[in-house]
mmCIF file of the C-alpha atoms, coordinates in Angstrom:
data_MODEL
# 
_entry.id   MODEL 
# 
loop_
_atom_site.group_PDB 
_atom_site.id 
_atom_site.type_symbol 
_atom_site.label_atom_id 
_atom_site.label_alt_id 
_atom_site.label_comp_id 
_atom_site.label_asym_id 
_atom_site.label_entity_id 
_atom_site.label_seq_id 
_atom_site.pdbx_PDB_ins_code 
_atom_site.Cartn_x 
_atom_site.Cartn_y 
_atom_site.Cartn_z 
_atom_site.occupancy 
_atom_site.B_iso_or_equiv 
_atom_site.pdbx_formal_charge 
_atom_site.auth_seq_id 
_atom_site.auth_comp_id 
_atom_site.auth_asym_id 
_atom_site.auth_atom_id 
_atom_site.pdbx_PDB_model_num 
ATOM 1   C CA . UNK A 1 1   ? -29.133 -222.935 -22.910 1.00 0.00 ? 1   UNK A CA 1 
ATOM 2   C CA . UNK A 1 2   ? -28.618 -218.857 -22.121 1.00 0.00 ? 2   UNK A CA 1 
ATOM 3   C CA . UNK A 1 3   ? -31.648 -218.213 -24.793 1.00 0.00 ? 3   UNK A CA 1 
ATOM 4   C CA . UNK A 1 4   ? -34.015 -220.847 -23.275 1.00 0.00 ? 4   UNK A CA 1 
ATOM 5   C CA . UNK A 1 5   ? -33.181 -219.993 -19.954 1.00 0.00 ? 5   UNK A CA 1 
ATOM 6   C CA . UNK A 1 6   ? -33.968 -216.218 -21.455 1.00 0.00 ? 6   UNK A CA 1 
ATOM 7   C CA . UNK A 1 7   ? -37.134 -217.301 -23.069 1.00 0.00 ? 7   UNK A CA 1 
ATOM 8   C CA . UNK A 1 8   ? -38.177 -218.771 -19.960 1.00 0.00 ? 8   UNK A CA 1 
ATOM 9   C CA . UNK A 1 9   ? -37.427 -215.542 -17.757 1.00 0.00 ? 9   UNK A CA 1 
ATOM 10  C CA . UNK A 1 10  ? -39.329 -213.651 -19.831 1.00 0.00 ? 10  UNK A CA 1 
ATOM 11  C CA . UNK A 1 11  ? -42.487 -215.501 -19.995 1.00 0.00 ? 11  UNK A CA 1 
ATOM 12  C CA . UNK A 1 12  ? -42.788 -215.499 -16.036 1.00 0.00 ? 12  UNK A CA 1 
ATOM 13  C CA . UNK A 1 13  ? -41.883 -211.845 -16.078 1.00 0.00 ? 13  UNK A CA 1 
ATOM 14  C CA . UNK A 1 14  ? -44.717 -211.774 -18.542 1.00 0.00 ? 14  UNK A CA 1 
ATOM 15  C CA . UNK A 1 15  ? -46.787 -213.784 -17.009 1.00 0.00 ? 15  UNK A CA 1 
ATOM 16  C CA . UNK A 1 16  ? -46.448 -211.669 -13.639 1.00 0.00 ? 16  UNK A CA 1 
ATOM 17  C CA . UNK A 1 17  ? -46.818 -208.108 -15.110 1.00 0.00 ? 17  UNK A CA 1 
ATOM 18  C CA . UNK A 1 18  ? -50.320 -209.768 -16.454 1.00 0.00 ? 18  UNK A CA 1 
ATOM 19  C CA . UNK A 1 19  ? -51.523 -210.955 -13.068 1.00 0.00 ? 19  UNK A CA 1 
ATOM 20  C CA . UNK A 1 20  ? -50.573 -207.795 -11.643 1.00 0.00 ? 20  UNK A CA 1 
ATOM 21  C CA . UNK A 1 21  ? -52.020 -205.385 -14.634 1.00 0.00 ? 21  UNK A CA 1 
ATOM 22  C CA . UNK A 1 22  ? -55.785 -204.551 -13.770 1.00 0.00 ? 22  UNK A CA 1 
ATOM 23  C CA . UNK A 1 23  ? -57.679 -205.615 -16.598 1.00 0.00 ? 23  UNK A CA 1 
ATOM 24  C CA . UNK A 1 24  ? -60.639 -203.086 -18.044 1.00 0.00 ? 24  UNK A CA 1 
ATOM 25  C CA . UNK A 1 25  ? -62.987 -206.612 -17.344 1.00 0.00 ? 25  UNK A CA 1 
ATOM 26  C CA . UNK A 1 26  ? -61.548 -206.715 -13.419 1.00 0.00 ? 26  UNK A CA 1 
ATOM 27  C CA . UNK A 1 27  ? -61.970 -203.022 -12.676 1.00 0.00 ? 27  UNK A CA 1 
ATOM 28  C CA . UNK A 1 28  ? -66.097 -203.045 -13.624 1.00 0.00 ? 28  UNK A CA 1 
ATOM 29  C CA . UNK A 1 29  ? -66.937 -205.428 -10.537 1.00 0.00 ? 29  UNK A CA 1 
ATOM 30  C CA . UNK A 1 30  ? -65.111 -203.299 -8.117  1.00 0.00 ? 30  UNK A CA 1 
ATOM 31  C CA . UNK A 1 31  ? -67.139 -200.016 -9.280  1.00 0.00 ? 31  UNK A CA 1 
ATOM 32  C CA . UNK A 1 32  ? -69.998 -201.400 -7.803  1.00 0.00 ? 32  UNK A CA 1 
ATOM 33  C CA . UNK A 1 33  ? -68.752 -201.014 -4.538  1.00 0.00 ? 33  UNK A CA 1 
ATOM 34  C CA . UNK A 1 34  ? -68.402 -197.313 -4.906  1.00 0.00 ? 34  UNK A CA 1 
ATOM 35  C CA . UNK A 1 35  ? -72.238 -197.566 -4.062  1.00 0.00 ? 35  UNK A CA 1 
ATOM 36  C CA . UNK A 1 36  ? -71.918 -199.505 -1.193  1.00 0.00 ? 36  UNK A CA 1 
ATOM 37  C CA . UNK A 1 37  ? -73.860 -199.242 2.194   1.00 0.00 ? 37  UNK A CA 1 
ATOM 38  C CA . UNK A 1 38  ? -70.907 -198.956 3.771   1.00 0.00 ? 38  UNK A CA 1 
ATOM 39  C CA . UNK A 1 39  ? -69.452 -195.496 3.589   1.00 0.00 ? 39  UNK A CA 1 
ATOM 40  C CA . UNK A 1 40  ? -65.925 -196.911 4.513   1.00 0.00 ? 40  UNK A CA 1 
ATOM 41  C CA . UNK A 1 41  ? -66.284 -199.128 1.959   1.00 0.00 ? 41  UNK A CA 1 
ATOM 42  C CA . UNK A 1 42  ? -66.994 -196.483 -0.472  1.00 0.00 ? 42  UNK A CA 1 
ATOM 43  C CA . UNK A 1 43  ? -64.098 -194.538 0.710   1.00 0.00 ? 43  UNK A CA 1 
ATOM 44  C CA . UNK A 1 44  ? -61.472 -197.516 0.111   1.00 0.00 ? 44  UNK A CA 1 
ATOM 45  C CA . UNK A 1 45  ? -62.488 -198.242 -3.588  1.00 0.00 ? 45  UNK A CA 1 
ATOM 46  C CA . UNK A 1 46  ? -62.546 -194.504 -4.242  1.00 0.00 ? 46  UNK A CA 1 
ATOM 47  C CA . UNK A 1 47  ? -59.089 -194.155 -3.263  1.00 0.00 ? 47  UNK A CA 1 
ATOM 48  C CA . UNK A 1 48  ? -58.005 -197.510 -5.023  1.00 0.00 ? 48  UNK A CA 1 
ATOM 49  C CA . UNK A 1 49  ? -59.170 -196.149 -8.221  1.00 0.00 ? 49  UNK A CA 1 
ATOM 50  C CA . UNK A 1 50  ? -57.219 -192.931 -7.156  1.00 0.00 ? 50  UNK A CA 1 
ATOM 51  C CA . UNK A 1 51  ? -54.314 -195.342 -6.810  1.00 0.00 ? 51  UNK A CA 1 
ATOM 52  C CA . UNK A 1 52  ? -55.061 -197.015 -9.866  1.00 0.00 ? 52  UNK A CA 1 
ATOM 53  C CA . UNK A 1 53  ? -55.566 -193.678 -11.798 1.00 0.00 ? 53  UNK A CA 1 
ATOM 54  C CA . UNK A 1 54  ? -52.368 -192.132 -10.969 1.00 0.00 ? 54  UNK A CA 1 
ATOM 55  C CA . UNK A 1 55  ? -50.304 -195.613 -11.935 1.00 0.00 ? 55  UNK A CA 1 
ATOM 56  C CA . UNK A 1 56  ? -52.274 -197.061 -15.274 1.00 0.00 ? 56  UNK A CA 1 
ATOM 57  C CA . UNK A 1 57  ? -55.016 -194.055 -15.951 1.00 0.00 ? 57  UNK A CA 1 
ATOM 58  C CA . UNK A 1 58  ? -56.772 -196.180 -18.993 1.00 0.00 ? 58  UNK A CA 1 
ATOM 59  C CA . UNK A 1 59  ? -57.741 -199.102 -16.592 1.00 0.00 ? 59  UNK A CA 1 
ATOM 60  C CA . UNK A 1 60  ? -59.661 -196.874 -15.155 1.00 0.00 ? 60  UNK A CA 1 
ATOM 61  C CA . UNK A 1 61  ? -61.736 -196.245 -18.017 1.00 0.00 ? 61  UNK A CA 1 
ATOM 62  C CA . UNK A 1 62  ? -64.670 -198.757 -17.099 1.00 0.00 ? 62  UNK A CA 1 
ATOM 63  C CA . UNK A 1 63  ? -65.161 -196.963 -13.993 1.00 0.00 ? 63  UNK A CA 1 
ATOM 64  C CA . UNK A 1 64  ? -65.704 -193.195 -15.153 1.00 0.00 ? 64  UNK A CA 1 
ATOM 65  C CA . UNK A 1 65  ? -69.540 -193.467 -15.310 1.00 0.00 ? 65  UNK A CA 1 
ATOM 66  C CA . UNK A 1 66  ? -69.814 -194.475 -11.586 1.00 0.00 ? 66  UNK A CA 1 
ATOM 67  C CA . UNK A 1 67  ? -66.854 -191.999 -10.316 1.00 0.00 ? 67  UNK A CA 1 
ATOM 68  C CA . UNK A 1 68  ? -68.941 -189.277 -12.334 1.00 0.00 ? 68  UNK A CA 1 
ATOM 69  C CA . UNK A 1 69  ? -71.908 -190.563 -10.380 1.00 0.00 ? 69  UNK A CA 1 
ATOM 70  C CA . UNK A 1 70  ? -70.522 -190.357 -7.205  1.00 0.00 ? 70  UNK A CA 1 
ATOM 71  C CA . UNK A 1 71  ? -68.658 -187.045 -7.561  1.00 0.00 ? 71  UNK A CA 1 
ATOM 72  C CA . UNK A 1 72  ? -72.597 -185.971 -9.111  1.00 0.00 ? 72  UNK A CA 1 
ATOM 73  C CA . UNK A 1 73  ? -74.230 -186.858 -5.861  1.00 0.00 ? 73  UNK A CA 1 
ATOM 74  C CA . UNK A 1 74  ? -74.612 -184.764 -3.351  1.00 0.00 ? 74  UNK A CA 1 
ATOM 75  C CA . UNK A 1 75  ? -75.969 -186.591 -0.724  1.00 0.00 ? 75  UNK A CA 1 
ATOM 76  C CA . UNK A 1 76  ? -72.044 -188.634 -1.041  1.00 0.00 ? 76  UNK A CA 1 
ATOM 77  C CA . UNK A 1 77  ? -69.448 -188.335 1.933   1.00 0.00 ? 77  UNK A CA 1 
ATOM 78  C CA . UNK A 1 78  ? -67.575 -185.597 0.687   1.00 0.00 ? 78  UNK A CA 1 
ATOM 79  C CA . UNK A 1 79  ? -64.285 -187.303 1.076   1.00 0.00 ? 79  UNK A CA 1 
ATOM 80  C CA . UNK A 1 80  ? -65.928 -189.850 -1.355  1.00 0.00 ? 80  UNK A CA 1 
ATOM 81  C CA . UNK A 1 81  ? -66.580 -187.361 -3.814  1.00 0.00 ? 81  UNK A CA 1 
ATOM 82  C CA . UNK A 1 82  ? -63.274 -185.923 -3.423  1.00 0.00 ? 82  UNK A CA 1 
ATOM 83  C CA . UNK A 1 83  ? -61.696 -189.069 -4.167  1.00 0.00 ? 83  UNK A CA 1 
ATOM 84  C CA . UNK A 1 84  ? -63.600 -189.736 -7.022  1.00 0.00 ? 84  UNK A CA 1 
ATOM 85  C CA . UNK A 1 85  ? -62.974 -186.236 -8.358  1.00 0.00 ? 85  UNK A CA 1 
ATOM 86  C CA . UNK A 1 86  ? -59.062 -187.019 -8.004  1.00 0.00 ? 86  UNK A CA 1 
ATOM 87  C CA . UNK A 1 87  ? -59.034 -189.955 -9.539  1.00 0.00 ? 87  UNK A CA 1 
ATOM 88  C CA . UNK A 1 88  ? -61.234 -188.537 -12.290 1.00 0.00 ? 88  UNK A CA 1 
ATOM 89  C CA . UNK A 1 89  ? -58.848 -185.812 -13.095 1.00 0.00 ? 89  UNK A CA 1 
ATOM 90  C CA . UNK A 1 90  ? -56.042 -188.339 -12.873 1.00 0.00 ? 90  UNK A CA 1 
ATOM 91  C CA . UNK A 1 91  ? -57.614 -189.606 -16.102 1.00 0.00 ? 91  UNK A CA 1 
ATOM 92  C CA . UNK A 1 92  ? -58.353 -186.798 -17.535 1.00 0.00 ? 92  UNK A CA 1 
ATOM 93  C CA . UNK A 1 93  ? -54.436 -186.295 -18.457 1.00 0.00 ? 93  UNK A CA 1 
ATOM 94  C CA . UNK A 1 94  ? -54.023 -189.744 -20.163 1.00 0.00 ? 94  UNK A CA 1 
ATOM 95  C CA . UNK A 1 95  ? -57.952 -189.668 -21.597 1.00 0.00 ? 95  UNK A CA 1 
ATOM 96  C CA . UNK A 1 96  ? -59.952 -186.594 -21.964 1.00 0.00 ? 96  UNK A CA 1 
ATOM 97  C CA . UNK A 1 97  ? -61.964 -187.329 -23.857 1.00 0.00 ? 97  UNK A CA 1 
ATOM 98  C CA . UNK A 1 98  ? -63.911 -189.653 -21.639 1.00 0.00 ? 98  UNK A CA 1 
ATOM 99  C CA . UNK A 1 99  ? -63.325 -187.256 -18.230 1.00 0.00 ? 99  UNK A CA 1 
ATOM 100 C CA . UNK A 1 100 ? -64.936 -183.980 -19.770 1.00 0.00 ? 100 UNK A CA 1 
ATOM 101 C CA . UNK A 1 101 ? -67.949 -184.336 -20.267 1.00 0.00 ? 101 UNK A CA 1 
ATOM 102 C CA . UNK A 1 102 ? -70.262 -181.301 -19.949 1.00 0.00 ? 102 UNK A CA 1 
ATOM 103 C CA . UNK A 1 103 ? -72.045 -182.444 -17.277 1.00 0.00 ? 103 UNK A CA 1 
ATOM 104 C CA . UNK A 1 104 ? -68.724 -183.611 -15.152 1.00 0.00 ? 104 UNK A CA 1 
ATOM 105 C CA . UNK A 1 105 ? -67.114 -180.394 -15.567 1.00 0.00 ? 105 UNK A CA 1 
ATOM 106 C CA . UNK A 1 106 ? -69.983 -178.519 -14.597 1.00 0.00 ? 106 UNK A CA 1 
ATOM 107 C CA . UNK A 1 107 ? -69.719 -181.296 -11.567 1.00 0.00 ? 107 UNK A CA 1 
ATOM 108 C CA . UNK A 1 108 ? -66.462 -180.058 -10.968 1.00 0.00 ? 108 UNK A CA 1 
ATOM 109 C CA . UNK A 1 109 ? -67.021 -176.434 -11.766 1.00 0.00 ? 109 UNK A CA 1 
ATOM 110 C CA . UNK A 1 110 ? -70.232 -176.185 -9.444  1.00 0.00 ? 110 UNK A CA 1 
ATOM 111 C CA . UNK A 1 111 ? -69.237 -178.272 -6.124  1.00 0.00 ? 111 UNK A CA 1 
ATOM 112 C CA . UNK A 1 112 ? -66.152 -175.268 -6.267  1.00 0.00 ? 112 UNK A CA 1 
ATOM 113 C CA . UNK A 1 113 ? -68.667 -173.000 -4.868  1.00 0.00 ? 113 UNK A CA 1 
ATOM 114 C CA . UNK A 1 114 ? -70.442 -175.472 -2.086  1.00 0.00 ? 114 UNK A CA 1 
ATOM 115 C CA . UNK A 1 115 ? -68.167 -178.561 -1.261  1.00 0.00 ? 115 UNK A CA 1 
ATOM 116 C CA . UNK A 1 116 ? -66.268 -178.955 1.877   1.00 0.00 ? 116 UNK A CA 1 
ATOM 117 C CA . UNK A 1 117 ? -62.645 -177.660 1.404   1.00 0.00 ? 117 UNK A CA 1 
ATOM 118 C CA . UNK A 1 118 ? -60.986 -180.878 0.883   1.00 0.00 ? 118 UNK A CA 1 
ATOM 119 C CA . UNK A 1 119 ? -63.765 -181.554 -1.977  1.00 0.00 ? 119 UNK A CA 1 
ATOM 120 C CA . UNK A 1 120 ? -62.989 -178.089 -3.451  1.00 0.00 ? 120 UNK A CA 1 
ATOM 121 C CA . UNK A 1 121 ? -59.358 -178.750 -3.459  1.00 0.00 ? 121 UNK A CA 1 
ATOM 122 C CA . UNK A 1 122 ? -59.518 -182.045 -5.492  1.00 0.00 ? 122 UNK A CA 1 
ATOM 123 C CA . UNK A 1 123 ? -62.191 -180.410 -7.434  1.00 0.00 ? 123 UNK A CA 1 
ATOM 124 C CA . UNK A 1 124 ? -59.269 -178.062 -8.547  1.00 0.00 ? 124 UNK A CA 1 
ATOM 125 C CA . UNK A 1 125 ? -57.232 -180.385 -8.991  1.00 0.00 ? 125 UNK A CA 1 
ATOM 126 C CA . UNK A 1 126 ? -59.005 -182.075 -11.241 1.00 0.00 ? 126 UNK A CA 1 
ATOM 127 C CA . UNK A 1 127 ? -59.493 -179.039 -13.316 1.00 0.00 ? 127 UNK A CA 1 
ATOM 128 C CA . UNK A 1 128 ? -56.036 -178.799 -13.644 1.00 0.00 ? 128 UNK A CA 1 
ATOM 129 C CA . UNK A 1 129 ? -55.495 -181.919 -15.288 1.00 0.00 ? 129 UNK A CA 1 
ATOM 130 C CA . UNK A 1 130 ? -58.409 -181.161 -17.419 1.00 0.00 ? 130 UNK A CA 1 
ATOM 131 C CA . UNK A 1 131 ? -56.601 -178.509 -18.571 1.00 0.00 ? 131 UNK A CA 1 
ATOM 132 C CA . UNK A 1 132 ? -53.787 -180.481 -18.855 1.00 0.00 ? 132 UNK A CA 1 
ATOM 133 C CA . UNK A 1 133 ? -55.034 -183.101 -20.951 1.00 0.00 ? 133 UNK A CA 1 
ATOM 134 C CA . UNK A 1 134 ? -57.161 -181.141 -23.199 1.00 0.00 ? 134 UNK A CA 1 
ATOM 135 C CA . UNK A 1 135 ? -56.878 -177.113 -22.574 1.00 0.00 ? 135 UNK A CA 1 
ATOM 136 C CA . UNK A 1 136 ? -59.754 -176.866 -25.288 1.00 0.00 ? 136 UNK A CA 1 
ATOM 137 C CA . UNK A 1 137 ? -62.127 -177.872 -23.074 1.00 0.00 ? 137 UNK A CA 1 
ATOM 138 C CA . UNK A 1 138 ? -61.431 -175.357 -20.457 1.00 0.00 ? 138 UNK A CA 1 
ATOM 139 C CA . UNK A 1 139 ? -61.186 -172.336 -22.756 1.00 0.00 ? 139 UNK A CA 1 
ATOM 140 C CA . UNK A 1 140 ? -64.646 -171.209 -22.444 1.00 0.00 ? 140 UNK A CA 1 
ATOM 141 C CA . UNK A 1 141 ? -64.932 -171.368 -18.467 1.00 0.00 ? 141 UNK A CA 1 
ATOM 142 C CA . UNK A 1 142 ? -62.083 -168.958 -17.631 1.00 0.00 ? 142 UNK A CA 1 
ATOM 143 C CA . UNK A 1 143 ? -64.240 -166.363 -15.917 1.00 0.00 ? 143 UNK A CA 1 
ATOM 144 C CA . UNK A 1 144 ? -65.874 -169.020 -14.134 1.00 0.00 ? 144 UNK A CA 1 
ATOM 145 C CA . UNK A 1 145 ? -62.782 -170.695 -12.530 1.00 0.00 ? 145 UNK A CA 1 
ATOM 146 C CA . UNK A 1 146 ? -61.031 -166.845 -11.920 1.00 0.00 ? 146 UNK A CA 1 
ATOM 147 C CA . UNK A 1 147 ? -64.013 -166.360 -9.685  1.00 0.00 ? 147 UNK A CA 1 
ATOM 148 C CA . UNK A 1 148 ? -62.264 -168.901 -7.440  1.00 0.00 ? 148 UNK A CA 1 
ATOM 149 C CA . UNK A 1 149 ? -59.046 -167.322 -7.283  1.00 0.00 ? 149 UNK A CA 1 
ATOM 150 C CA . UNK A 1 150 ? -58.961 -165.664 -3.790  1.00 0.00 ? 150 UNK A CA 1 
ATOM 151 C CA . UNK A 1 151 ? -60.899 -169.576 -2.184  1.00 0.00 ? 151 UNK A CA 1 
ATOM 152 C CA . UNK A 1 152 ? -59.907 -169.459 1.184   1.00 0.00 ? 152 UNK A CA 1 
ATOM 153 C CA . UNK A 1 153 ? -57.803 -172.877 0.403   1.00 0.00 ? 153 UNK A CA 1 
ATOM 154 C CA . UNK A 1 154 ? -54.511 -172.905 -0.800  1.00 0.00 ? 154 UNK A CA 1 
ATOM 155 C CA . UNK A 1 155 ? -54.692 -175.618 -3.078  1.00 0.00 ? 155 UNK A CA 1 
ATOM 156 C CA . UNK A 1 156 ? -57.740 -174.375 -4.777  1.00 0.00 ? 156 UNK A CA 1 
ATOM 157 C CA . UNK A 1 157 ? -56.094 -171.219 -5.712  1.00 0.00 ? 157 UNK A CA 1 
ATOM 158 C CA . UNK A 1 158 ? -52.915 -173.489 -7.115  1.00 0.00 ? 158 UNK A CA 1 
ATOM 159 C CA . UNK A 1 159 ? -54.571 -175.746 -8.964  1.00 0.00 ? 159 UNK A CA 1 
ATOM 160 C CA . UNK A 1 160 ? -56.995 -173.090 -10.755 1.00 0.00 ? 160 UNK A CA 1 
ATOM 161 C CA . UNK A 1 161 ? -53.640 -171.389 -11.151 1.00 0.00 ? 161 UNK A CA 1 
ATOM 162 C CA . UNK A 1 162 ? -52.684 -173.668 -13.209 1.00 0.00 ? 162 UNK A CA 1 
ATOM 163 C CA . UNK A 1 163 ? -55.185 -174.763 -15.528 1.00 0.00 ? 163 UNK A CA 1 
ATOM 164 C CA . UNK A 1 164 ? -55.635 -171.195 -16.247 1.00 0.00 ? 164 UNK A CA 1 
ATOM 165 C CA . UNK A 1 165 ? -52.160 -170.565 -17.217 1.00 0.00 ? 165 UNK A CA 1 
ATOM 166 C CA . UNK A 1 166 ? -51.887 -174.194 -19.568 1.00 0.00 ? 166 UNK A CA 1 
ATOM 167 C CA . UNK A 1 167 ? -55.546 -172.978 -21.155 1.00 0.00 ? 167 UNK A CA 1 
ATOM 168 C CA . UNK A 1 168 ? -53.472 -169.180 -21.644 1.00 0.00 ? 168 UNK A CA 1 
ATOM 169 C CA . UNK A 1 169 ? -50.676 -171.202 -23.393 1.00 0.00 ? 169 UNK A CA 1 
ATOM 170 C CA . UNK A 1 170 ? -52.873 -172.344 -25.991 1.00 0.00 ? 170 UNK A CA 1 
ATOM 171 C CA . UNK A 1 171 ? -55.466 -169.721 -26.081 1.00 0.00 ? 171 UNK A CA 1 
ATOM 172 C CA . UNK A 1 172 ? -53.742 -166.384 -24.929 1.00 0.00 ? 172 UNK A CA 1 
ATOM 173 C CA . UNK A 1 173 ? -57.242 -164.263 -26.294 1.00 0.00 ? 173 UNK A CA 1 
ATOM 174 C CA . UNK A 1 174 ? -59.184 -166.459 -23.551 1.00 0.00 ? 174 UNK A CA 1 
ATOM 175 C CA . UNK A 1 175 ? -56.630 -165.469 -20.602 1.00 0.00 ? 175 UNK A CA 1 
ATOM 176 C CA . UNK A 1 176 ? -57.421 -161.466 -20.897 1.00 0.00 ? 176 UNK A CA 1 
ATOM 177 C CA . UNK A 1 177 ? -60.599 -161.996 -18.961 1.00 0.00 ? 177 UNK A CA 1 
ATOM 178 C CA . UNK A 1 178 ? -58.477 -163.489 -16.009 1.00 0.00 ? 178 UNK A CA 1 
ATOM 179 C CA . UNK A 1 179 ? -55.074 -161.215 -16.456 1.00 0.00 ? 179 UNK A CA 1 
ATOM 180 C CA . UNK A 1 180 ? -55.654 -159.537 -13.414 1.00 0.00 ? 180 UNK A CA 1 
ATOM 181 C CA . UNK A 1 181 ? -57.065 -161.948 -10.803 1.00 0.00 ? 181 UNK A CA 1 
ATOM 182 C CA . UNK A 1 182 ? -53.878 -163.854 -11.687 1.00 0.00 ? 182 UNK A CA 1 
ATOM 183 C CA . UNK A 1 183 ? -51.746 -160.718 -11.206 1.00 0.00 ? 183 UNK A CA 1 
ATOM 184 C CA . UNK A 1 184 ? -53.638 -160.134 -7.711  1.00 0.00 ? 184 UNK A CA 1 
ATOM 185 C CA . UNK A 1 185 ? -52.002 -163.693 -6.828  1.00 0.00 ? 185 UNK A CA 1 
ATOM 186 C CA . UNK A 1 186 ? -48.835 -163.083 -7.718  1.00 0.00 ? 186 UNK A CA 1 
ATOM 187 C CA . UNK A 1 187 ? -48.587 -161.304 -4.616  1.00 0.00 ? 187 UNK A CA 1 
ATOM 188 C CA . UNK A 1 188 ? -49.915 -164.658 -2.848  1.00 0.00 ? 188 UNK A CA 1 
ATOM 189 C CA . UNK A 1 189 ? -47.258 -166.661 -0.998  1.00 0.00 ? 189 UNK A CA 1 
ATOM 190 C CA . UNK A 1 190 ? -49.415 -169.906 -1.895  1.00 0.00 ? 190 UNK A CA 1 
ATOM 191 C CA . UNK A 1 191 ? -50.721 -168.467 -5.052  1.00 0.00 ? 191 UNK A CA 1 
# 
């Protein structure tokens, strides 16, 4: 009676976890409101895939096209672009490969030098994780991220901290370029 009471259990457990697992089908209606006329609208499903990202990064997979997009545009609330940025490099831990992109992280890369602060922030952010996921594709834009080292933001200057640092774990040669910017922050009480 234990073991069919047991089997039971287990099936509704099962059967909830499924209904409350986003599907890769369920997620590619909801990226169609990231284009919505509504720029609250837009807002909200950026930061449920930001949600969604940080909790089960692959189900975000079916999404990374129009996240790209909207990070890409520049004519986007910037909070909306931020969001999509974050939950972009979210992803980019658990899946590289389909975050990094050459035109994405020149996306990210670029909008550094123009974007609001928030935007550059998440921007940074999502370079980190970049660098988390896969420091290979990072290695090559050291001088180009160390140019952002003294951004008047906090968080920018942490995050590009820190993919610096994982890419100079696996490629020390790459991190001579950047040895002293990263010294000058050592002096930085929010490096």
């Amino acid at each position: 009676m234990r073991r069919l009471a047991g089997v039971r259990y287990g099936r509704f457990e099962m059967s909830l976890q499924s209904r409350h697992a986003p599907s890769k089908n369920s997620l590619n209606p909801l990226s169609k409101f990231l284009t919505d006329e509504d720029r609250a609208v837009r807002l909200t499903t950026a930061k449920l895939f930001v949600t969604l990202a940080k909790s089960e990064p692959r189900a975000v997979l079916p999404a990374v096209d129009a996240l790209a997009e909207r990070l890409a545009d520049d004519e986007e609330f910037y909070y909306v672009r931020a969001r999509s940025a974050e939950a972009l490099g979210y992803l980019a831990v658990e899946a590289p490969e389909a975050v990094t992109s050459p035109e994405t992280l020149a996306d990210f890369r670029i909008g550094l030098r123009f974007d609001e602060p928030e935007v550059r922030a998440k921007l940074a952010k999502a370079l980190a994780y970049v660098a988390l996921g896969n420091p290979r594709r990072l290695r090559h834009q050291v001088s180009s991220l160390t140019e952002h080292l003294d951004d008047e933001n906090e968080l920018v200057r942490y995050h590009l901290c820190t993919a610096l640092v994982v890419v100079g774990c696996e490629y020390p040669a790459k991190l001579a370029e950047a040895a002293e910017p990263l010294q000058e922050r050592l002096a930085d009480e929010n490096p």
